[in-house]
Chimera marker file (.cmm) of the C-alpha trace (Angstrom):
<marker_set name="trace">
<marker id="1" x="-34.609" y="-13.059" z="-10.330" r="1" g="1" b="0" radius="0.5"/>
<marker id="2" x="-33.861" y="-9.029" z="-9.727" r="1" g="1" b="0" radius="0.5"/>
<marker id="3" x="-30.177" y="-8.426" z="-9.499" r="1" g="1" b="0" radius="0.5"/>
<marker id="4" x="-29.155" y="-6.933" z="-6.020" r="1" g="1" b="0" radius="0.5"/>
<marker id="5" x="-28.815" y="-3.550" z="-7.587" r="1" g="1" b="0" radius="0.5"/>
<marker id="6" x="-32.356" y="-3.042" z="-8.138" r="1" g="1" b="0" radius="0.5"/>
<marker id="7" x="-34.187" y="-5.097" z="-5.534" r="1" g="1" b="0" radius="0.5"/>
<marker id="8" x="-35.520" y="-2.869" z="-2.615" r="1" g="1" b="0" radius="0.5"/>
<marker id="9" x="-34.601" y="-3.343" z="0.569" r="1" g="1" b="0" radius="0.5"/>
<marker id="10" x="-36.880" y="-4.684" z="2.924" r="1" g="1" b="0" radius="0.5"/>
<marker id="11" x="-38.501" y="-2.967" z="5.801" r="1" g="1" b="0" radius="0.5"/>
<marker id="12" x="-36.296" y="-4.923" z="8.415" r="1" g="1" b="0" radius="0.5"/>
<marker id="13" x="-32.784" y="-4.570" z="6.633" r="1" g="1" b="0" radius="0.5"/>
<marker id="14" x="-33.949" y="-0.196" z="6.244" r="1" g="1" b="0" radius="0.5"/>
<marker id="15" x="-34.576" y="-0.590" z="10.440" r="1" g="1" b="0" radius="0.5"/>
<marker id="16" x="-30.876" y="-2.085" z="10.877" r="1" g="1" b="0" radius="0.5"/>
<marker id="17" x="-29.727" y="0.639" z="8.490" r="1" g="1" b="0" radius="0.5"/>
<marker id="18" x="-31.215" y="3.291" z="9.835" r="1" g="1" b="0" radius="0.5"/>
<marker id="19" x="-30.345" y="2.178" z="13.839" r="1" g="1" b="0" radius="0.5"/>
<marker id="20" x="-26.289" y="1.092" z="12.656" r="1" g="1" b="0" radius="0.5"/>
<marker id="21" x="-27.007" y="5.238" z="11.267" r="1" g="1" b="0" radius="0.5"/>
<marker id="22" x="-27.979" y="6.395" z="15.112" r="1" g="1" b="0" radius="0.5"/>
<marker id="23" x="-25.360" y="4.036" z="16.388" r="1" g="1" b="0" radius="0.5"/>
<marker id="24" x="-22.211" y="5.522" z="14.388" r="1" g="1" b="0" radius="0.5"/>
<marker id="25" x="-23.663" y="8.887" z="14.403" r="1" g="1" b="0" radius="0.5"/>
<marker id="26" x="-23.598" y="8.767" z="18.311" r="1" g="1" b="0" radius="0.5"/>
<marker id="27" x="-20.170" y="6.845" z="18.082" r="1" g="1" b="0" radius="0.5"/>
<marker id="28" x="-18.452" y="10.139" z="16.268" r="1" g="1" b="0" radius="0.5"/>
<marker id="29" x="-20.458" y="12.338" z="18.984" r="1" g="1" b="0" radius="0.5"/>
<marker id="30" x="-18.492" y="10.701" z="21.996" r="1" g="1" b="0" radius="0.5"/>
<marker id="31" x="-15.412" y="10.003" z="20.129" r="1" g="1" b="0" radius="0.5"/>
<marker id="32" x="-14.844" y="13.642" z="19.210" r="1" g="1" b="0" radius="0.5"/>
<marker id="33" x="-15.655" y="14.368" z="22.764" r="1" g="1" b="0" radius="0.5"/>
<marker id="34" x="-13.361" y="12.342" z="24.463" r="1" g="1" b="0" radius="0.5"/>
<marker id="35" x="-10.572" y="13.212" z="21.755" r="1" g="1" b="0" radius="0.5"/>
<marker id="36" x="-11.245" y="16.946" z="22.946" r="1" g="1" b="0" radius="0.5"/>
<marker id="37" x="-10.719" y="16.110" z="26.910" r="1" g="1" b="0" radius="0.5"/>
<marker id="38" x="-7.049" y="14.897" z="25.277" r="1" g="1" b="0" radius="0.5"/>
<marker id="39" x="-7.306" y="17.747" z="23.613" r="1" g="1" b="0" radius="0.5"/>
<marker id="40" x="-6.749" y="16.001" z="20.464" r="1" g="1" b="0" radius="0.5"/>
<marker id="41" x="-8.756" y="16.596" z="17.053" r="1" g="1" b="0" radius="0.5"/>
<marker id="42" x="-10.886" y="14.186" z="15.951" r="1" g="1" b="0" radius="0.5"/>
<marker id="43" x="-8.153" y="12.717" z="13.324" r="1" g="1" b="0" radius="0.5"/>
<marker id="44" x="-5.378" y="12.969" z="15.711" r="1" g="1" b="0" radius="0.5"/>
<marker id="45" x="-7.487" y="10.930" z="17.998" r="1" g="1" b="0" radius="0.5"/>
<marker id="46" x="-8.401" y="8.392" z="14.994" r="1" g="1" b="0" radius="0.5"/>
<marker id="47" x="-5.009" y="7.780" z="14.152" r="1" g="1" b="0" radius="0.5"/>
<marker id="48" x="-3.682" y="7.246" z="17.335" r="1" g="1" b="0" radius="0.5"/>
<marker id="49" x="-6.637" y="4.909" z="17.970" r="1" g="1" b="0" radius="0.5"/>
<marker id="50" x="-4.925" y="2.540" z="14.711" r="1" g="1" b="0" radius="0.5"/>
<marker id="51" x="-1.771" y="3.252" z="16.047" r="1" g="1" b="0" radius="0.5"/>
<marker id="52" x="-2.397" y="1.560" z="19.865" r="1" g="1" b="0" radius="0.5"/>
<marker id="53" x="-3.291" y="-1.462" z="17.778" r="1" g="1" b="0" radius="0.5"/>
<marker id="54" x="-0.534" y="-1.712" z="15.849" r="1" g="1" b="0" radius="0.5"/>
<marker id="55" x="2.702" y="0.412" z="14.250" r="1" g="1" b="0" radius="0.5"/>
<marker id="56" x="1.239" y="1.017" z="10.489" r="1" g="1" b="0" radius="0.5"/>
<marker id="57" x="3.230" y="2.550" z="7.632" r="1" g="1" b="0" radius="0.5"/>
<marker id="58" x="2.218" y="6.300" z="6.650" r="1" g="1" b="0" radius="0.5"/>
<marker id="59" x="0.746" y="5.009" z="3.425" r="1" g="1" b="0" radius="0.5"/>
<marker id="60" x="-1.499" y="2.418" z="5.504" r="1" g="1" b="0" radius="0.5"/>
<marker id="61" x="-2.266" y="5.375" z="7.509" r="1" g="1" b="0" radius="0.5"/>
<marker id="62" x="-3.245" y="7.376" z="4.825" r="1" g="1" b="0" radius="0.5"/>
<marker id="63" x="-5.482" y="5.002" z="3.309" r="1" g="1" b="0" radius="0.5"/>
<marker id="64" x="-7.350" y="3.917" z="6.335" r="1" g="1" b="0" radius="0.5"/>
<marker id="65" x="-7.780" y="7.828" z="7.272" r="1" g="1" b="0" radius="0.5"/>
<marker id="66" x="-8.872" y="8.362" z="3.797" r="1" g="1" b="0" radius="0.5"/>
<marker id="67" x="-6.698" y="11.001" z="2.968" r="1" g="1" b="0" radius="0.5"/>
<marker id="68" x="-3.368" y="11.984" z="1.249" r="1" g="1" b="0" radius="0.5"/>
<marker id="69" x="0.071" y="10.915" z="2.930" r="1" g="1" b="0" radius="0.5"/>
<marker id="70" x="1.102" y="14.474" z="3.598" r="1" g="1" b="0" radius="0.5"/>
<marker id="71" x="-1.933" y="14.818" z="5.963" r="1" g="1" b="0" radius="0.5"/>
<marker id="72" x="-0.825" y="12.113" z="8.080" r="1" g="1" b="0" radius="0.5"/>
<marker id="73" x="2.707" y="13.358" z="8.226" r="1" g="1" b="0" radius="0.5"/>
<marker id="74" x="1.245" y="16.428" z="9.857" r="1" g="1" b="0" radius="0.5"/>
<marker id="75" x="-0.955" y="14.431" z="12.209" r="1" g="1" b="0" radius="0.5"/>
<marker id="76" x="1.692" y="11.887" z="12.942" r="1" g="1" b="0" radius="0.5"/>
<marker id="77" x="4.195" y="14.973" z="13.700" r="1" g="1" b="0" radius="0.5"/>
<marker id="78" x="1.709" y="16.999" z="16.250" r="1" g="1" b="0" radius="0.5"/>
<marker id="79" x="1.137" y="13.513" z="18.286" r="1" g="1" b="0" radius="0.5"/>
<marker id="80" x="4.582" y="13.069" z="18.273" r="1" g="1" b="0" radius="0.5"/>
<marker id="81" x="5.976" y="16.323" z="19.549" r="1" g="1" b="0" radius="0.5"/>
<marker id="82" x="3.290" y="15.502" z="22.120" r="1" g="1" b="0" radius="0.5"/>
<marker id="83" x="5.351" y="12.213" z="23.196" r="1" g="1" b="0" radius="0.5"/>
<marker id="84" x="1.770" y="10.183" z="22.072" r="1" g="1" b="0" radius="0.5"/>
<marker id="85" x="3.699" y="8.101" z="18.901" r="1" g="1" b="0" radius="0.5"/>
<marker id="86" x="6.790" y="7.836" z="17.231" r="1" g="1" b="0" radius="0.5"/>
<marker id="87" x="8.793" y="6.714" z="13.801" r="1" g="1" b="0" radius="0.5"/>
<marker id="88" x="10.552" y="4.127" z="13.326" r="1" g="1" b="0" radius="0.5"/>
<marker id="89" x="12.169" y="1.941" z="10.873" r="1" g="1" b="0" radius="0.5"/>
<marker id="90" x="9.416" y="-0.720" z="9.846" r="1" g="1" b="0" radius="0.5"/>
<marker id="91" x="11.886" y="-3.976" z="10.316" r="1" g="1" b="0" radius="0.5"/>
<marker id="92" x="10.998" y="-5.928" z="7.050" r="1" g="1" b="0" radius="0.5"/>
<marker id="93" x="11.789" y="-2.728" z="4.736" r="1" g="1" b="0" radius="0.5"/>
<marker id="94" x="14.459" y="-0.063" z="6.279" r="1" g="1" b="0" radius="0.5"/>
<marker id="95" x="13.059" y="2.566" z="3.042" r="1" g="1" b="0" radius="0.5"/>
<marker id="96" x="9.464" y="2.632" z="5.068" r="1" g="1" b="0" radius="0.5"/>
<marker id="97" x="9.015" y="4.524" z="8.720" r="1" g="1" b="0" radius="0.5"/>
<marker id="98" x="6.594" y="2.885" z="10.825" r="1" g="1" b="0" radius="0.5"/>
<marker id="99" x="4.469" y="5.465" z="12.817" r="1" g="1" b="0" radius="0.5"/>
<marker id="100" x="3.828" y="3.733" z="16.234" r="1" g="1" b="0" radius="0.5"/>
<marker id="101" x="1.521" y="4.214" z="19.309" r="1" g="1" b="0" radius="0.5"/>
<marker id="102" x="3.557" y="5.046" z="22.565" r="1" g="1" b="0" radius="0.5"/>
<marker id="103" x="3.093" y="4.160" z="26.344" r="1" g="1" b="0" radius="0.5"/>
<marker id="104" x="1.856" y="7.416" z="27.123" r="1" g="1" b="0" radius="0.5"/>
<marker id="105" x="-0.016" y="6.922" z="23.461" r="1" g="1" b="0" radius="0.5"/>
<marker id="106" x="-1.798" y="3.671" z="23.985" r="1" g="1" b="0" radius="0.5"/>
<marker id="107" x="-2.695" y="4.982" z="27.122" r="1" g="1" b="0" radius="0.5"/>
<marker id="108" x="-4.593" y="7.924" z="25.925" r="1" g="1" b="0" radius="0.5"/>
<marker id="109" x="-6.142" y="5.687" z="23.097" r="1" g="1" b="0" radius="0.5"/>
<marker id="110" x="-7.401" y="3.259" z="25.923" r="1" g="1" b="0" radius="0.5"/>
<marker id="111" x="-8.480" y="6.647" z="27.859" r="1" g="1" b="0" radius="0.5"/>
<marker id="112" x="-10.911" y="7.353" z="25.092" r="1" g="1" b="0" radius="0.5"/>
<marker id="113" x="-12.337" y="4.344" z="24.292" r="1" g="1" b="0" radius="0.5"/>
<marker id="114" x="-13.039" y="3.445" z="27.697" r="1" g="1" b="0" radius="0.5"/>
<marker id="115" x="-14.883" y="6.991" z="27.922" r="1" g="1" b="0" radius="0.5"/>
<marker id="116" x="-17.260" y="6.300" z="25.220" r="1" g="1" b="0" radius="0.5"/>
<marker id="117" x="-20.704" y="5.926" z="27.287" r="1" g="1" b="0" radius="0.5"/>
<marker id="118" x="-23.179" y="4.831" z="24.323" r="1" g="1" b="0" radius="0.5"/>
<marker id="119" x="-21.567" y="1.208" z="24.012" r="1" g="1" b="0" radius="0.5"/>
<marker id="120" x="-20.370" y="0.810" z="27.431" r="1" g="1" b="0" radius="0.5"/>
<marker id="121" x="-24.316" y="1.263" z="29.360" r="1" g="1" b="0" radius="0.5"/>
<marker id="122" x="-26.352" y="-0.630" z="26.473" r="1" g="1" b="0" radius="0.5"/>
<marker id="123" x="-23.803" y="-3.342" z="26.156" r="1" g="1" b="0" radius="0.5"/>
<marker id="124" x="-23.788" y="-4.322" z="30.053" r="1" g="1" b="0" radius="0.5"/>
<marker id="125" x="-27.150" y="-5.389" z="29.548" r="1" g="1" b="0" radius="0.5"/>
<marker id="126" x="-26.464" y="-7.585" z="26.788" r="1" g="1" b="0" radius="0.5"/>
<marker id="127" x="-25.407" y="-11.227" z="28.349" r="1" g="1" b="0" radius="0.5"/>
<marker id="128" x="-21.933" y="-12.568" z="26.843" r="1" g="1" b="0" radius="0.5"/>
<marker id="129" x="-23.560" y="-14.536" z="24.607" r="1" g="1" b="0" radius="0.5"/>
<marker id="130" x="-25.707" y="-11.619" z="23.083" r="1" g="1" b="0" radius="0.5"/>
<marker id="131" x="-22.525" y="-9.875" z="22.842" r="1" g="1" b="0" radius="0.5"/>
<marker id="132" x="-20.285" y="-12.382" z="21.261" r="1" g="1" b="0" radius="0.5"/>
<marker id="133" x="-23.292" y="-12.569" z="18.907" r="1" g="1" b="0" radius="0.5"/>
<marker id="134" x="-23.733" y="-9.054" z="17.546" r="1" g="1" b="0" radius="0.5"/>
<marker id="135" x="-19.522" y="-8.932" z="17.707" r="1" g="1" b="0" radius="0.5"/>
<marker id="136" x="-19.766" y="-11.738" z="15.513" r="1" g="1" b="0" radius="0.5"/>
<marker id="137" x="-22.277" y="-10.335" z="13.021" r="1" g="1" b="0" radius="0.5"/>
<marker id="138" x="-20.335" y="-6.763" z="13.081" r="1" g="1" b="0" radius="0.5"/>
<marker id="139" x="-17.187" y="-9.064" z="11.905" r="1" g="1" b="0" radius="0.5"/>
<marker id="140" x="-19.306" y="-10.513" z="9.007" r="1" g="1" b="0" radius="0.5"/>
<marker id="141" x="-20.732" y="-7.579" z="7.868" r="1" g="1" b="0" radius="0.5"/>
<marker id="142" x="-17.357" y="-6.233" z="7.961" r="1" g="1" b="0" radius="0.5"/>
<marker id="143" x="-15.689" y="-9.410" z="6.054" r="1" g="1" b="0" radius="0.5"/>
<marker id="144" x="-18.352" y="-9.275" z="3.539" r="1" g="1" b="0" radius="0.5"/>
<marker id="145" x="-19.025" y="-5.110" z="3.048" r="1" g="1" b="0" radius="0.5"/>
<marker id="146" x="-15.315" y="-3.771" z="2.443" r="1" g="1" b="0" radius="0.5"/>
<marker id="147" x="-12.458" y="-3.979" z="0.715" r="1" g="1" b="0" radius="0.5"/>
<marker id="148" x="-9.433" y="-5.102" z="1.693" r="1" g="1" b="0" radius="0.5"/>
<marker id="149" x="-6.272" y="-2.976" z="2.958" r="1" g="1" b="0" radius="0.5"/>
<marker id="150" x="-3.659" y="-2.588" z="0.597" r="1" g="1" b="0" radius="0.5"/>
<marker id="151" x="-0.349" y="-4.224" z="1.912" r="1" g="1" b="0" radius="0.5"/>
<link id1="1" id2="2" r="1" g="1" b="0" radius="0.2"/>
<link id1="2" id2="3" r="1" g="1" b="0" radius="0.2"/>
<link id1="3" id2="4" r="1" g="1" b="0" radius="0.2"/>
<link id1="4" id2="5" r="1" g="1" b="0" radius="0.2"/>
<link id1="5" id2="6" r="1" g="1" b="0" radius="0.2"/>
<link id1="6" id2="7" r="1" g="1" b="0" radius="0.2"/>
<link id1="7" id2="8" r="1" g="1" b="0" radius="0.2"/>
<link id1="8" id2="9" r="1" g="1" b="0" radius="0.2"/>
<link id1="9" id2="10" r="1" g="1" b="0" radius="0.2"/>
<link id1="10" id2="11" r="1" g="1" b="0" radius="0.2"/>
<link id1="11" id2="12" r="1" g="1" b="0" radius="0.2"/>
<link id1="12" id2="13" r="1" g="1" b="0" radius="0.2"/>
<link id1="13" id2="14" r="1" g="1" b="0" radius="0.2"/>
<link id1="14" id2="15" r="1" g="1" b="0" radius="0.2"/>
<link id1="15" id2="16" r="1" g="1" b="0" radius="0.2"/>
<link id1="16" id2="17" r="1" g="1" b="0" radius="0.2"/>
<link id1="17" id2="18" r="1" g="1" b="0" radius="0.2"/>
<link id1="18" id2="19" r="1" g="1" b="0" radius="0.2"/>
<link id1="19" id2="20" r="1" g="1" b="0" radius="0.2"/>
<link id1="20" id2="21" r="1" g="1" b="0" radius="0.2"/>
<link id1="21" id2="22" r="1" g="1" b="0" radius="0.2"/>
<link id1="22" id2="23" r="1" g="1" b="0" radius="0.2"/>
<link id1="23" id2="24" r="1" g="1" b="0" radius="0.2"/>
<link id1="24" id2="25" r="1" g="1" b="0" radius="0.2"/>
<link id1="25" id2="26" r="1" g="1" b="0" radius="0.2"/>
<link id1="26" id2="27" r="1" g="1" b="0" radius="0.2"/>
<link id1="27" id2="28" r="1" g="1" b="0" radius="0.2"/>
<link id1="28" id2="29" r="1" g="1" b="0" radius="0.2"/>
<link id1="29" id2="30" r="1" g="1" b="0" radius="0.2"/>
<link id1="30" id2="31" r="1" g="1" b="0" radius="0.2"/>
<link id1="31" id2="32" r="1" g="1" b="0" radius="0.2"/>
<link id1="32" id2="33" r="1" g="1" b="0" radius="0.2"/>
<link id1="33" id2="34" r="1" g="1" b="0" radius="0.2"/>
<link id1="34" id2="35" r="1" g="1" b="0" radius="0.2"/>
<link id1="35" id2="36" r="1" g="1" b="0" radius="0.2"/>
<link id1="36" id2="37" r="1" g="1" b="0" radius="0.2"/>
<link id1="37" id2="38" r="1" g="1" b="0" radius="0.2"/>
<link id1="38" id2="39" r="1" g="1" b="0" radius="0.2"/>
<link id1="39" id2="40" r="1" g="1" b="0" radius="0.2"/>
<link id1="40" id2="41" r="1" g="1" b="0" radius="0.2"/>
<link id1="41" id2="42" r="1" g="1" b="0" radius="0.2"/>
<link id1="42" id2="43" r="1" g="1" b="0" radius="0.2"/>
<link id1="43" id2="44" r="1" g="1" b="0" radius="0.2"/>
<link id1="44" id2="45" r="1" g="1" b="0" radius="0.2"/>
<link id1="45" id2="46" r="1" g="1" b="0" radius="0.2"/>
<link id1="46" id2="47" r="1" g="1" b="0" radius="0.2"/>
<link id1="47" id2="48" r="1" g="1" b="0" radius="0.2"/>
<link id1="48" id2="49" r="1" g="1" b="0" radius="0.2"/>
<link id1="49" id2="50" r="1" g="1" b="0" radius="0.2"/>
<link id1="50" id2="51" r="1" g="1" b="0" radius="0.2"/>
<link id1="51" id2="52" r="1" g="1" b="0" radius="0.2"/>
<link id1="52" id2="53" r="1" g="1" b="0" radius="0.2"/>
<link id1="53" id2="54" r="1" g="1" b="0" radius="0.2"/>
<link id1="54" id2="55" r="1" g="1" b="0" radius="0.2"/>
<link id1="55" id2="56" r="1" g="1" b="0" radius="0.2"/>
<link id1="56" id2="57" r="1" g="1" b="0" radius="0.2"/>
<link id1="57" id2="58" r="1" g="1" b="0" radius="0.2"/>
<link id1="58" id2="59" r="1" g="1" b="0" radius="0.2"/>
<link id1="59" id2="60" r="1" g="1" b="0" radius="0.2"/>
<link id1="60" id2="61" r="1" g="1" b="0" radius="0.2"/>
<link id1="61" id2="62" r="1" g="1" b="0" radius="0.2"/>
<link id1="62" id2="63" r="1" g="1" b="0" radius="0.2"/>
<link id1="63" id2="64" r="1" g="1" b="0" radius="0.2"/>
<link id1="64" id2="65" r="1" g="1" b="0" radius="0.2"/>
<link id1="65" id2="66" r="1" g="1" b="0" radius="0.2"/>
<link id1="66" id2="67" r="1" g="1" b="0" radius="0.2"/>
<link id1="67" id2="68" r="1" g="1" b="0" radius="0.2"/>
<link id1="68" id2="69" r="1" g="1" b="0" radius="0.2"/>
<link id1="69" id2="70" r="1" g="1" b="0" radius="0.2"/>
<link id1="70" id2="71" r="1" g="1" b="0" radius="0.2"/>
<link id1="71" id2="72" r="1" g="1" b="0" radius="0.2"/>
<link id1="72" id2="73" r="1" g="1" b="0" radius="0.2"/>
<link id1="73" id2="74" r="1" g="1" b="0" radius="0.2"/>
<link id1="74" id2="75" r="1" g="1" b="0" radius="0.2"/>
<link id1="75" id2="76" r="1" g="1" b="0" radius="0.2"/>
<link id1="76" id2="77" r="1" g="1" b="0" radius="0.2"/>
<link id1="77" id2="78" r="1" g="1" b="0" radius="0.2"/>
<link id1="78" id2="79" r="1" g="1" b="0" radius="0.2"/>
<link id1="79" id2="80" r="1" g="1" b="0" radius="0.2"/>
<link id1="80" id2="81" r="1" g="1" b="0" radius="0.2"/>
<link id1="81" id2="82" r="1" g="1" b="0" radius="0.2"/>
<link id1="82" id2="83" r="1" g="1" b="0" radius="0.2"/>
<link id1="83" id2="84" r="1" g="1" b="0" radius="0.2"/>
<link id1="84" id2="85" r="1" g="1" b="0" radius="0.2"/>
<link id1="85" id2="86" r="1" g="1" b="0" radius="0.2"/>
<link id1="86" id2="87" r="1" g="1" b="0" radius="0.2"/>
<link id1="87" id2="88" r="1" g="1" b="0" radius="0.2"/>
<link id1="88" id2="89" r="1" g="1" b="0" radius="0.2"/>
<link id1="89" id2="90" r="1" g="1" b="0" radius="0.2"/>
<link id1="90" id2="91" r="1" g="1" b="0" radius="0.2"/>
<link id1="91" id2="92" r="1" g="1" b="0" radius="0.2"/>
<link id1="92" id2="93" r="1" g="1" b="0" radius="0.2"/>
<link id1="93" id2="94" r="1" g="1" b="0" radius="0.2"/>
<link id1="94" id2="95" r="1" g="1" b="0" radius="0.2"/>
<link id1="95" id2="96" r="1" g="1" b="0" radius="0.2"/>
<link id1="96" id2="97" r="1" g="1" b="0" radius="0.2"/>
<link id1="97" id2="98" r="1" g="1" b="0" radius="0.2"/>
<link id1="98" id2="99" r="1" g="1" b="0" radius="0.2"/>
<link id1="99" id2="100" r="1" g="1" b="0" radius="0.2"/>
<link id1="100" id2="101" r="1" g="1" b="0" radius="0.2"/>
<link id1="101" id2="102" r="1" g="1" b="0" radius="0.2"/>
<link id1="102" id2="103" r="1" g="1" b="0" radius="0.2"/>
<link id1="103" id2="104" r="1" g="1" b="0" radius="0.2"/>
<link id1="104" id2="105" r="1" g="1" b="0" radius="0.2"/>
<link id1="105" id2="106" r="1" g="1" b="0" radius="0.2"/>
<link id1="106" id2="107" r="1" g="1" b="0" radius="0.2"/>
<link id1="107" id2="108" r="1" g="1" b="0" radius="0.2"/>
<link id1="108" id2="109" r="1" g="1" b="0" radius="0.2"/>
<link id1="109" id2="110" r="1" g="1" b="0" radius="0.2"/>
<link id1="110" id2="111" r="1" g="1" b="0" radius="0.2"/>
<link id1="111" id2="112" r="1" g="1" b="0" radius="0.2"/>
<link id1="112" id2="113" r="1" g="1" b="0" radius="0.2"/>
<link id1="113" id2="114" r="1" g="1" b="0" radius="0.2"/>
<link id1="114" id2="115" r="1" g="1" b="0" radius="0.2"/>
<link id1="115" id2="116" r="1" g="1" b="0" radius="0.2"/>
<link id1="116" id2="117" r="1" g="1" b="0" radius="0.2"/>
<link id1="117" id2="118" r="1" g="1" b="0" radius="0.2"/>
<link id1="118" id2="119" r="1" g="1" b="0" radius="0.2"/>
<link id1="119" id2="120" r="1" g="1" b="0" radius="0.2"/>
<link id1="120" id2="121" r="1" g="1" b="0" radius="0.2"/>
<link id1="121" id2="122" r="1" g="1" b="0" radius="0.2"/>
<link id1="122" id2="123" r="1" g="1" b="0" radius="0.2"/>
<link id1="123" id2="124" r="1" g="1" b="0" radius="0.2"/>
<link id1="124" id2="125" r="1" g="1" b="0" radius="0.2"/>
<link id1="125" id2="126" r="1" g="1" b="0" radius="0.2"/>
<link id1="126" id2="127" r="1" g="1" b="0" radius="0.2"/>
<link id1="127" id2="128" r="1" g="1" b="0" radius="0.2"/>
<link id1="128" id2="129" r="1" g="1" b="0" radius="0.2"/>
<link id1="129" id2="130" r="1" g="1" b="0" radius="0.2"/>
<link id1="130" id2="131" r="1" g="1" b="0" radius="0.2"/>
<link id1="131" id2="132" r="1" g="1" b="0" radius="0.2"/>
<link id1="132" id2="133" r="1" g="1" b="0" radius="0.2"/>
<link id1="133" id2="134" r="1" g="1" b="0" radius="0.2"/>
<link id1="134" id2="135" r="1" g="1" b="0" radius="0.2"/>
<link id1="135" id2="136" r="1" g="1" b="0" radius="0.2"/>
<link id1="136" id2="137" r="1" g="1" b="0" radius="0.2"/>
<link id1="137" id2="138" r="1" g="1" b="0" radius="0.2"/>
<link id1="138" id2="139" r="1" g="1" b="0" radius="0.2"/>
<link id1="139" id2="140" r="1" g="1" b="0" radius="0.2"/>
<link id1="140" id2="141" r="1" g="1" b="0" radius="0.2"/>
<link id1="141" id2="142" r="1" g="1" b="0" radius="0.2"/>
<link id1="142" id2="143" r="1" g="1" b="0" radius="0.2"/>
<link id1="143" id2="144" r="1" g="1" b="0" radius="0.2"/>
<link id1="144" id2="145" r="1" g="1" b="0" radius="0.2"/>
<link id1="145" id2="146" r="1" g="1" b="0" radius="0.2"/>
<link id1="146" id2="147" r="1" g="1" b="0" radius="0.2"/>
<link id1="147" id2="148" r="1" g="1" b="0" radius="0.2"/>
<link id1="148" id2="149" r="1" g="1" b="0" radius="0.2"/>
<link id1="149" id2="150" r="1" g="1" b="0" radius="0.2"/>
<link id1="150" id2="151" r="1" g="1" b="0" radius="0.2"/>
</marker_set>
């Protein structure tokens, strides 16, 4: 038996490729667009995205925007002088600062993903059950295709 390094992929699995391709490509379309209505950049608007789930560590931060610490520092000080997030202490380590989503931040997050049209209009004619479906498979593709976060 081939390895999985050099077996082709099959004509179906290239089709799923190719639409999850179209999919993200219109994804980062709307997202940019509804992070310039905020009149936020496009990683301004990712990290405060992260950030309305969840207060994360600048290293965290840097590693999920796949970029260097100092880059989020910048980032994490424009959204803050605009009252979007904040530092704090994280609570289990005084020595690390916790950038966190505010009101007014998670607001804005919430702003722009309910503005992105491409999911919202196909996914309403999905039934629940075809949505809980393809949520699911996202999450096992997800489990299975990437590494974990560093803690």
């Amino acid at each position: 038996m081939a390895s999985p390094d050099t077996t082709r992929p099959d004509e179906l699995t290239l089709e799923v490729v190719d639409l999850i391709g179209s999919v993200v490509a219109l994804y980062h379309e709307e997202f940019e667009e509804a992070a310039g209505e905020h009149r936020l950049t496009g990683a301004q608007a990712k990290l405060l995205s992260l950030l309305s789930l969840e207060p994360l560590p600048m290293r965290k931060l840097a590693h999920k925007l796949k970029c260097e610490p100092s880059n989020v520092t910048g980032i994490v000080d424009r959204l803050e002088s605009r009252g979007l997030a904040e530092r704090r202490p994280d609570p289990g380590d005084r020595r690390v600062k916790l950038a966190a989503a505010t009101d007014e931040g998670r607001r804005v997050a919430r702003s722009m993903r309910e503005s992105l049209r491409f999911a919202r209009e196909p996914l309403a004619g999905l039934s629940k059950e075809e949505r809980l479906t393809l949520r699911d498979l996202l999450r096992r593709m997800m489990e299975t295709g990437s590494p974990q976060d560093p803690e």
